[in-house]
C-alpha positions in Angstrom: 0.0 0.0 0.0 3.1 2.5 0.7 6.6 2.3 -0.8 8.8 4.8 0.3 12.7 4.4 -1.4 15.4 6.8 -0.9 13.5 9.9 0.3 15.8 12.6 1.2 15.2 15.9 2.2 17.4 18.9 3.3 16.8 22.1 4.4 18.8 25.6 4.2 18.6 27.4 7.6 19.6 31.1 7.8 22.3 31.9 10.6 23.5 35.1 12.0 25.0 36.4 15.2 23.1 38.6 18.1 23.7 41.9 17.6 22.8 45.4 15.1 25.9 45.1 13.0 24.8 41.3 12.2 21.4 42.1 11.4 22.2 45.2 8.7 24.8 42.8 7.6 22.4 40.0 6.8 19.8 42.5 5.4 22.5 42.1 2.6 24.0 39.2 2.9 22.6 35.7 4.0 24.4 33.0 5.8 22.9 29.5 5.5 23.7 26.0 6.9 22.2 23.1 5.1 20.4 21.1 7.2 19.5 17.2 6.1 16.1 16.7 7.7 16.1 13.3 5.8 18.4 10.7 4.8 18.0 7.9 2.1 14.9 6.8 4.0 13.0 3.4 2.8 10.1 1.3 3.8 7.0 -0.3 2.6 3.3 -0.6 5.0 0.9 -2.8 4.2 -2.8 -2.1 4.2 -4.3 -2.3 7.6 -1.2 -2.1 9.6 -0.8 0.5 12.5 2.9 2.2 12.8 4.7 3.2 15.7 7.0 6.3 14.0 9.4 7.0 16.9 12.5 9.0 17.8 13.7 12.3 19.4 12.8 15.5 18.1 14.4 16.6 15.2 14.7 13.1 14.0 12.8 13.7 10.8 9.5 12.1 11.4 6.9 15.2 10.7 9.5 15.3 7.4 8.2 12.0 6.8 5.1 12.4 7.4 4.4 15.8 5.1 6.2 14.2 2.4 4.3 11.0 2.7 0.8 13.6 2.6 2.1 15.8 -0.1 3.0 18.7 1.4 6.4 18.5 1.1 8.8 17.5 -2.4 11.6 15.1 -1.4 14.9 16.1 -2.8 15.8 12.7 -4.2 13.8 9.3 -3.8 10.2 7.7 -4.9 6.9 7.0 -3.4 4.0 5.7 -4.0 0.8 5.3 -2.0 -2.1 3.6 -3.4 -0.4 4.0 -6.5 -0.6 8.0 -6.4 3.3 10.1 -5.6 1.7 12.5 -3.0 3.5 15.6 -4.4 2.6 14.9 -7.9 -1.1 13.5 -8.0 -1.9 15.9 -4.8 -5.4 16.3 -5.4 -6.6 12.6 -6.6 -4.2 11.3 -3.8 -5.6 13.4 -0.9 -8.9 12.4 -1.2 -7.7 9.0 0.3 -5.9 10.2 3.1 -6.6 11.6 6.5 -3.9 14.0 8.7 -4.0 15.4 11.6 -1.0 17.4 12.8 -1.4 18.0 17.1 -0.1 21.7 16.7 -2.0 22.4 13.7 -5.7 22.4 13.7 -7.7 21.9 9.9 -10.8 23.5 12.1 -11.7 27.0 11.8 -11.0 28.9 14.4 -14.1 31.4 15.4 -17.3 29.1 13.5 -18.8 26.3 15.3 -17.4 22.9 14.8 -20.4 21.6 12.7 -19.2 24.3 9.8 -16.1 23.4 9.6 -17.0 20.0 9.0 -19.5 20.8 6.6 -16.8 22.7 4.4 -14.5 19.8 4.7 -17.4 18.0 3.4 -17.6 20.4 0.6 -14.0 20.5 -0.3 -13.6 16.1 -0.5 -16.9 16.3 -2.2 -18.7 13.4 0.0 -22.0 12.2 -1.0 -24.2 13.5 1.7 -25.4 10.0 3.0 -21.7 9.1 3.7 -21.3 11.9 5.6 -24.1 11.8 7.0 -23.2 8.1 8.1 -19.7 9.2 9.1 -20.5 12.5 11.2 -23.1 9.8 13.2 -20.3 7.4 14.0 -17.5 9.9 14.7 -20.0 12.5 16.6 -20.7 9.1 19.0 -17.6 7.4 19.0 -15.3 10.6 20.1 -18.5 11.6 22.4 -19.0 15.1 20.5 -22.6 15.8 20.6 -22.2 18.1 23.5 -19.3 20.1 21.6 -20.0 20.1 17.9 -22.2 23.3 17.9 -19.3 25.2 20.0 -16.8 27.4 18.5 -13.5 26.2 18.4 -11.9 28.5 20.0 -13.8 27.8 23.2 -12.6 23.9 23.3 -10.4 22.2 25.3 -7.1 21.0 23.8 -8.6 17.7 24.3 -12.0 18.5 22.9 -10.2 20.2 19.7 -8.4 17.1 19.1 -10.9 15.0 19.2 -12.7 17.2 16.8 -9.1 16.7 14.6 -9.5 13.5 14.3 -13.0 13.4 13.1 -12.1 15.7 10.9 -10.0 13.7 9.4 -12.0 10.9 8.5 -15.0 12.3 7.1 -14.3 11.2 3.9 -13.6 7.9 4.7 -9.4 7.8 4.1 -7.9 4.4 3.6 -4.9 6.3 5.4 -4.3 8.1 8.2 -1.2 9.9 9.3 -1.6 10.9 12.8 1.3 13.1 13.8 1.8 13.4 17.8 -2.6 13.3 18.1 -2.5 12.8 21.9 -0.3 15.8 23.0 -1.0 17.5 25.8 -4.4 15.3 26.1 -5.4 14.1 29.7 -5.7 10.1 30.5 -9.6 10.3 29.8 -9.1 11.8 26.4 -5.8 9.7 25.6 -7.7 6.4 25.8 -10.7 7.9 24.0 -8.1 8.3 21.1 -6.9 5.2 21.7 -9.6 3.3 21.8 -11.3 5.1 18.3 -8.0 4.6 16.3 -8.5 0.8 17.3 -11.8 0.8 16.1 -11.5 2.2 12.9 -8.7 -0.2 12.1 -10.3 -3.2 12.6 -13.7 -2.3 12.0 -12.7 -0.3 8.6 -9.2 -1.4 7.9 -7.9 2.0 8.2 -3.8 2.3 7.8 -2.2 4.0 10.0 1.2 6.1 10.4 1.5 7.5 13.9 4.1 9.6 15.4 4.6 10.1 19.4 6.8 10.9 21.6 4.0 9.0 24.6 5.5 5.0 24.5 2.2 4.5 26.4 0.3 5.1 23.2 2.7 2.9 20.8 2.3 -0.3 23.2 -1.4 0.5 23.1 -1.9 0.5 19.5 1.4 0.1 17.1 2.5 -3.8 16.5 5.5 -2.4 13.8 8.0 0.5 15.2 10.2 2.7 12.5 13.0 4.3 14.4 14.1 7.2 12.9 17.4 9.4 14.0 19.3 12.3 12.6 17.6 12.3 9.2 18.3 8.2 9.1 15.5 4.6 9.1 17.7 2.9 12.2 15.0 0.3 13.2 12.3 -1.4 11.2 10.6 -4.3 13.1 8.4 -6.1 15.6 7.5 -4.7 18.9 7.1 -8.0 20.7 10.3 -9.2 19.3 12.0 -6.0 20.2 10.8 -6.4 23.3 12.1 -10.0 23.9 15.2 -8.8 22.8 15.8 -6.2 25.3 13.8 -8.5 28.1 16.8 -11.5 27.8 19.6 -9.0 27.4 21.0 -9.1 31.1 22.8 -5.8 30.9 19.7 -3.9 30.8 17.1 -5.5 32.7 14.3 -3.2 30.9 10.7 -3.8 30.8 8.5 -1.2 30.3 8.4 0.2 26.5 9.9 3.6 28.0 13.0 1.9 29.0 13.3 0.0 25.7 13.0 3.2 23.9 15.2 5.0 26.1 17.9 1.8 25.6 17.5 2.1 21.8 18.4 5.9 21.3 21.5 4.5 23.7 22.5 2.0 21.0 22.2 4.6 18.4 23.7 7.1 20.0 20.5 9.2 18.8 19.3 10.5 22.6 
């Protein structure tokens, strides 16, 4: 369902000193430093997996993830997605995939909730009974009756997210690309998420790519980790295996997926 081959991606990042004299001097004259976000990154997913994307910040995974949605043109590499490349076939390809971004909100700010979904209804062109169909399930699912007629701005961070998320999937994405959803949620709301992103996967056979730094939420739900550190793919496998791994290993004693995690950045020399 997703081939991803030697994506790479680098950025140019303007530098200067504090001070007047460096900022008339830049006015002119521009100092960058390249920056390789991504590094000759490959992997496949197949359809109704669920992906644990981890590693420290900075690694590269929102890189990953906006180039895997389109948003961003790789510098070198190929991939394909349900046989669309994101970047090239952006507006046949998006219809097939959700995103929700935790510091970035696809919800209009100052209109009720209900609008915005109606727009987003609008814009990915769903017949109405499907989203009629959809905006029943996710409205009861997420527990947003009490909340949908409410201005944005006057949610909760955990209320808005949930809202995200429905968001998401009211056109019915074969994909989803979930980048840090549960951030700065509260235990109620985190296993709300939780529990809705296993739902939809089994239930609908809904892919999906998540990204978190909360090891809670990848023991919960991921099966498949991707480890991802300065730019680099460092780990591609099983998370029982990994954890059987690190379990017999005597010099570690770990147990908990935290500790695992923790040891793994070690091993790379990524923490």
């Amino acid at each position: 369902m997703i081939t991803v081959s030697g994506i790479s991606k680098s950025f140019k990042v303007a530098q200067r000193t504090s001070g007047v004299k460096s900022a008339v001097k830049a006015l002119f004259r521009r100092e960058y430093t390249e920056v390789a976000a991504l590094n000759d990154i490959s992997f496949s997913i197949a359809p109704g997996e669920i992906i644990g994307y981890i590693g420290p910040n900075g690694a590269g995974k929102s890189t990953t993830i906006k180039v895997m949605s389109g948003i961003l043109v790789p510098d070198r590499g190929s991939c394909s997605i349900m046989g669309y490349t994101p970047w090239l076939d952006r507006v046949a390809y998006v219809k097939n995939i959700g995103v929700v971004f935790g510091q970035r909100s696809q919800l209009w700010w100052d209109v009720p909730v209900i609008d915005s979904f109606e727009l987003l209804r609008d814009i990915y062109d769903v017949p109405q009974p499907e989203y009629e169909s959809n905006l029943k399930l996710l409205t009861e699912t997420l527990d947003l009756e009490n909340i949908i007629r409410t201005p944005v701005r006057q949610l909760s961070l955990g209320q808005r997210m949930r809202c995200e998320i429905a968001a998401s999937l009211l056109h019915s994405p074969s994909i989803l690309f979930l980048d840090e959803p549960t951030i700065g949620l509260d235990a109620v709301s985190k296993i709300a998420v939780r529990q809705f992103i296993t739902r939809i996967n089994k239930e609908k056979g809904v892919t999906v790519i998540l990204t978190t730094h909360d090891m809670n939420d990848i023991e919960a739900l991921a099966n498949r980790i991707l480890l991802i550190g300065k730019g680099s793919l460092l780990f591609d496998g099983d998370l029982n295996s990994l954890r059987d791994k690190y379990a017999d290993d005597s010099r570690t004693g770990v147990s908990s997926i935290e500790e695992i995690v923790v040891r793994m950045y070690e091993e790379y020399q990524i923490s």
